[in-house]
KOLMAR-726694 format. One record per residue: x, y, z of N, C-alpha, C, O, CB in turn. Coordinates in pm, whole numbers, padded with zeros to 5 digits. Glycine has a CB too. Layout:
BEGIN
<<X Y Z> <X Y Z> <X Y Z> <X Y Z> <X Y Z>>,
...
END
This chain:
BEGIN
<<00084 -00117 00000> <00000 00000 00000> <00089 00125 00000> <00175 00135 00087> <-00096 -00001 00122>>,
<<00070 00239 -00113> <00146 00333 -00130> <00008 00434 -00050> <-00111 00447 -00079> <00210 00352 -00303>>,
<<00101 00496 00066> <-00007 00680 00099> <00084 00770 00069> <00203 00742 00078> <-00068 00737 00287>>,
<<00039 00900 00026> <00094 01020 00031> <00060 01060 00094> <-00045 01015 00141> <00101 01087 -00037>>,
<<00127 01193 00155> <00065 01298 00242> <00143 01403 00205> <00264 01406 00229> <00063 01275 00397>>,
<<00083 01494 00147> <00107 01636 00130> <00157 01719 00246> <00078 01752 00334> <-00010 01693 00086>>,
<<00344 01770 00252> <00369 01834 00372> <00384 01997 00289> <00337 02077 00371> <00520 01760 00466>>,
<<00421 02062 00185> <00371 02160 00144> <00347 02150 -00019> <00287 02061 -00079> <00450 02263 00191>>,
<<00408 02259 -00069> <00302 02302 -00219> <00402 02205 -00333> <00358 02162 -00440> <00301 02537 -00277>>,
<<00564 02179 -00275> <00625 02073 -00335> <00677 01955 -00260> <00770 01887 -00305> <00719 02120 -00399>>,
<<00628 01934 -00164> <00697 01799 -00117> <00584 01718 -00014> <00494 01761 00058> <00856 01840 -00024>>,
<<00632 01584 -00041> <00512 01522 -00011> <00620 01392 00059> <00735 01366 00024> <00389 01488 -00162>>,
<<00542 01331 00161> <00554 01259 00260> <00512 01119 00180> <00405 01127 00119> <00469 01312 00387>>,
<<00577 01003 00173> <00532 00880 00098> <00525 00755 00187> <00633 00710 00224> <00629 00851 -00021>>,
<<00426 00699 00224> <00490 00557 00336> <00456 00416 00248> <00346 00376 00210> <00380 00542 00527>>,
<<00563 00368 00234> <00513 00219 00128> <00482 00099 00273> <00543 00117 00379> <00703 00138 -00019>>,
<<00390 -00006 00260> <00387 -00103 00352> <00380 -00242 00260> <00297 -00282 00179> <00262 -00079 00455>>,
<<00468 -00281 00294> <00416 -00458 00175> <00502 -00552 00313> <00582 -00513 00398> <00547 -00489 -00085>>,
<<00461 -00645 00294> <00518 -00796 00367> <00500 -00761 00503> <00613 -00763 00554> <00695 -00848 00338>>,
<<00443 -00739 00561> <00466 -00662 00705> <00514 -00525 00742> <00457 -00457 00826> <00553 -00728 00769>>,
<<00626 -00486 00674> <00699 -00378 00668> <00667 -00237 00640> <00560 -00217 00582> <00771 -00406 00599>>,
<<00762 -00106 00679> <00701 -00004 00534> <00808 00039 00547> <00899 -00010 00614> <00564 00117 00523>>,
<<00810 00171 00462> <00947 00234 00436> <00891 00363 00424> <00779 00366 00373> <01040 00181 00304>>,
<<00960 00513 00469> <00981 00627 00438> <00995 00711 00344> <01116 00712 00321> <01034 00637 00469>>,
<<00931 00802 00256> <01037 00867 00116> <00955 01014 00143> <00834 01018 00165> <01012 00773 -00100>>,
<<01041 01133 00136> <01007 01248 00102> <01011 01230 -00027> <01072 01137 -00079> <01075 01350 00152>>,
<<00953 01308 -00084> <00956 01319 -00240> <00915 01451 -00312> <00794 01468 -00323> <00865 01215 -00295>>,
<<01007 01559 -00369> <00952 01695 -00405> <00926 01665 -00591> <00988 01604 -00678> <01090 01841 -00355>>,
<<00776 01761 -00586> <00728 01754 -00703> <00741 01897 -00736> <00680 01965 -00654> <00595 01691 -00712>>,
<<00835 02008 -00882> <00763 02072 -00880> <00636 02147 -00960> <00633 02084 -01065> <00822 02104 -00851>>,
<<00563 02216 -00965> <00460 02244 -01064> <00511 02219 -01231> <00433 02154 -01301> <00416 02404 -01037>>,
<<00619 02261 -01283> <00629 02263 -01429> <00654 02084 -01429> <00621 02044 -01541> <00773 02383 -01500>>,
<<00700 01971 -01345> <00723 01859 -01396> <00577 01790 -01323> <00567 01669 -01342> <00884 01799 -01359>>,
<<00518 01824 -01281> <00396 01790 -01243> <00294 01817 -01388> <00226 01720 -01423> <00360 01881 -01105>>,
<<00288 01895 -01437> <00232 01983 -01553> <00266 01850 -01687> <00175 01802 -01755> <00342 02171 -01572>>,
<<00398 01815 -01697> <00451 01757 -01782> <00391 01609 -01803> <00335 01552 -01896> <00579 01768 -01752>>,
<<00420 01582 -01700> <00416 01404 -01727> <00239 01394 -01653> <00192 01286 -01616> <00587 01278 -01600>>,
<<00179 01499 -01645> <-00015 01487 -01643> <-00083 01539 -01682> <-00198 01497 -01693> <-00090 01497 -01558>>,
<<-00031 01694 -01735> <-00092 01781 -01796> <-00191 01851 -01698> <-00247 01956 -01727> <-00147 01723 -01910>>,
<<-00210 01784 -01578> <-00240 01878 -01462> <-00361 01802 -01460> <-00456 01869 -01418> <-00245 02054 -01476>>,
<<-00392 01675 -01495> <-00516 01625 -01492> <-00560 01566 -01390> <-00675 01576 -01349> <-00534 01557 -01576>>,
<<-00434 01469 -01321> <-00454 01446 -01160> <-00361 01473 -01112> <-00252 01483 -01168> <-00484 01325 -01104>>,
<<-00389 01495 -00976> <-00318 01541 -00860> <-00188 01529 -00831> <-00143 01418 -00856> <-00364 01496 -00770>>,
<<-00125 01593 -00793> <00039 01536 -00718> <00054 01460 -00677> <00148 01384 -00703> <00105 01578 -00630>>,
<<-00057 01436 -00566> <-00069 01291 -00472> <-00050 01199 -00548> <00048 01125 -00557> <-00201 01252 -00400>>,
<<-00209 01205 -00648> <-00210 01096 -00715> <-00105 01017 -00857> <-00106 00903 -00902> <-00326 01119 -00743>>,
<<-00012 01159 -00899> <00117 01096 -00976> <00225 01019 -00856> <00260 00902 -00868> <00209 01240 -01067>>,
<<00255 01078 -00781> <00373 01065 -00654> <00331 00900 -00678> <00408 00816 -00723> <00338 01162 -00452>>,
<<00159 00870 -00628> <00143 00744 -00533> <00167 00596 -00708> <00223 00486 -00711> <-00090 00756 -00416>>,
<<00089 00683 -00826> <00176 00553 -00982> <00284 00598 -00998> <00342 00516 -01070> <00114 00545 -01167>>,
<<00396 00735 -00960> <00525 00653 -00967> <00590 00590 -00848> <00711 00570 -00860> <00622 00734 -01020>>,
<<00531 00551 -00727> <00595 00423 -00688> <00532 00325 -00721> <00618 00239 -00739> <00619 00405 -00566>>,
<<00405 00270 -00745> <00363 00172 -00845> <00475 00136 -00928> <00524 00024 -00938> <00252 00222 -00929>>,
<<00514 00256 -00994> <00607 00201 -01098> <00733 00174 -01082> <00799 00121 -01172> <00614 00269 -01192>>,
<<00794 00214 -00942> <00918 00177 -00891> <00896 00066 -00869> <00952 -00025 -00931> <00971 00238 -00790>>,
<<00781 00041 -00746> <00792 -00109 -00693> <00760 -00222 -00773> <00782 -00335 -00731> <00711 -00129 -00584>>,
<<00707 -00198 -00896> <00711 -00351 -01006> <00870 -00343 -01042> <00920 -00436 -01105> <00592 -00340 -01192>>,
<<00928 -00263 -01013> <01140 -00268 -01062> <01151 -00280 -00938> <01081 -00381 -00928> <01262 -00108 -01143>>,
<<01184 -00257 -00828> <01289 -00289 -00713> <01205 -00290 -00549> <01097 -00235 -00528> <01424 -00150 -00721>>,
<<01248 -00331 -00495> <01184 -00335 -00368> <01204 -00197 -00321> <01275 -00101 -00353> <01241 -00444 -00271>>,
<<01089 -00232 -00207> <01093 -00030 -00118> <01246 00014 -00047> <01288 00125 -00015> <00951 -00017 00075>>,
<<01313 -00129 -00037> <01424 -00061 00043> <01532 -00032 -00061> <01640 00006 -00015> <01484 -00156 00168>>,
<<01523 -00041 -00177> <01574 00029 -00270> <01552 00165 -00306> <01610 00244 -00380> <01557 -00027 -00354>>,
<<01465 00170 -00243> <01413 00387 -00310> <01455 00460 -00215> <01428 00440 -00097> <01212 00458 -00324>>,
<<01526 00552 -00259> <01550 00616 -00176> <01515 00749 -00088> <01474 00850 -00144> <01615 00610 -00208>>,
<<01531 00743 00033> <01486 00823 00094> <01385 00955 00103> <01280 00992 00157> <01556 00831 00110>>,
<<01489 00998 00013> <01471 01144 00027> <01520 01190 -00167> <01629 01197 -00223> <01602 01218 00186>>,
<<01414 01207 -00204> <01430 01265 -00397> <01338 01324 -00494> <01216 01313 -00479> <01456 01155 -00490>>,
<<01395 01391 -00602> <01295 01471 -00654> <01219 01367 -00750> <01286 01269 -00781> <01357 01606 -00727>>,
<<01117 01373 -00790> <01064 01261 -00850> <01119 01313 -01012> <01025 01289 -01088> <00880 01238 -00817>>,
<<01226 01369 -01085> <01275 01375 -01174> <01374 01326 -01185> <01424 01329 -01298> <01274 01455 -01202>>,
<<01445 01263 -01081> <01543 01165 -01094> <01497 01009 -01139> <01584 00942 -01196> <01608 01164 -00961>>,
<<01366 00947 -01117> <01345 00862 -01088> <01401 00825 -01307> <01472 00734 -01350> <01187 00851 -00986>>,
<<01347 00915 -01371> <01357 00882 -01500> <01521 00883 -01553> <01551 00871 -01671> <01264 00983 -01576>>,
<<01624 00900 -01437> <01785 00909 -01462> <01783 00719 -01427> <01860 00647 -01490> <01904 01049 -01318>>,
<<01727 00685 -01366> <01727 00520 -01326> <01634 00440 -01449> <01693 00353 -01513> <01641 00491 -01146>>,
<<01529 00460 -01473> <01434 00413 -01552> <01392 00539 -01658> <01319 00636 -01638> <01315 00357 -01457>>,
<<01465 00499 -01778> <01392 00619 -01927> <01278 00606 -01952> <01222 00692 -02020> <01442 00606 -02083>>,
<<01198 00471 -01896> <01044 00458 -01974> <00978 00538 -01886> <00868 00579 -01926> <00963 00299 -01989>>,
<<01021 00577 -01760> <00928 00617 -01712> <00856 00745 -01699> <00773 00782 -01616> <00946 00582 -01640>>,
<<00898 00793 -01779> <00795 00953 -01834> <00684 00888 -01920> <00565 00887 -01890> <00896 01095 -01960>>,
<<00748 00826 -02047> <00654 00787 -02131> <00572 00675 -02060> <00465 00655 -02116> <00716 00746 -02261>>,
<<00593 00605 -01963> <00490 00527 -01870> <00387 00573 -01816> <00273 00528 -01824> <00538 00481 -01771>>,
<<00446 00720 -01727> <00366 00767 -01630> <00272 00863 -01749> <00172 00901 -01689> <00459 00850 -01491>>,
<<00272 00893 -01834> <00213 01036 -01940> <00113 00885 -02000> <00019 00934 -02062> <00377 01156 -02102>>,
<<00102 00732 -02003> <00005 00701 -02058> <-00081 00674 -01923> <-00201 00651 -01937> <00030 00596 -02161>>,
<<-00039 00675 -01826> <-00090 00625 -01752> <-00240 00674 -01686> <-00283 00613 -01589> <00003 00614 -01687>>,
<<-00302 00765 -01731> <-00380 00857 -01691> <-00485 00861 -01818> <-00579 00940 -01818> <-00299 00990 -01653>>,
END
């Protein structure tokens, strides 16, 4: 189970739970790459919470790290702009 929680206008609080466990991630979004990969159609929350969907089908939670801007995630995985832009 992926939650977000919105702590201000770019950064958001992420808690993953699978197998018993969960894990931690700040994660800053800002408006122009939010704009990009949704066109502003859903929410921050709701991109933040399918791109860890889309992390966690590639690597487990204790692989993500901590604390990152969610524009790095596409320096690890290239599909994932063109993933997250059909995804909606």
């Amino acid at each position: 189970m992926v939650r977000v929680t919105k702590q201000d206008e770019n950064t958001f609080q992420v808690k993953v739970e699978e197998g018993g466990s969960g894990s931690a991630h700040q994660v800053t979004l800002d408006d122009q790459y939010h704009k990009k990969l949704s066109g502003n159609i859903i929410s921050k929350e709701e991109l933040i919470k399918k791109s860890f969907e889309f992390l966690l089908e590639r690597e487990p939670k204790e692989s993500i790290m901590s604390s990152f801007d969610l524009k790095v995630i596409n320096k690890f995985f290239p599909e994932f702009e063109s993933f997250i832009s059909m995804e909606h």
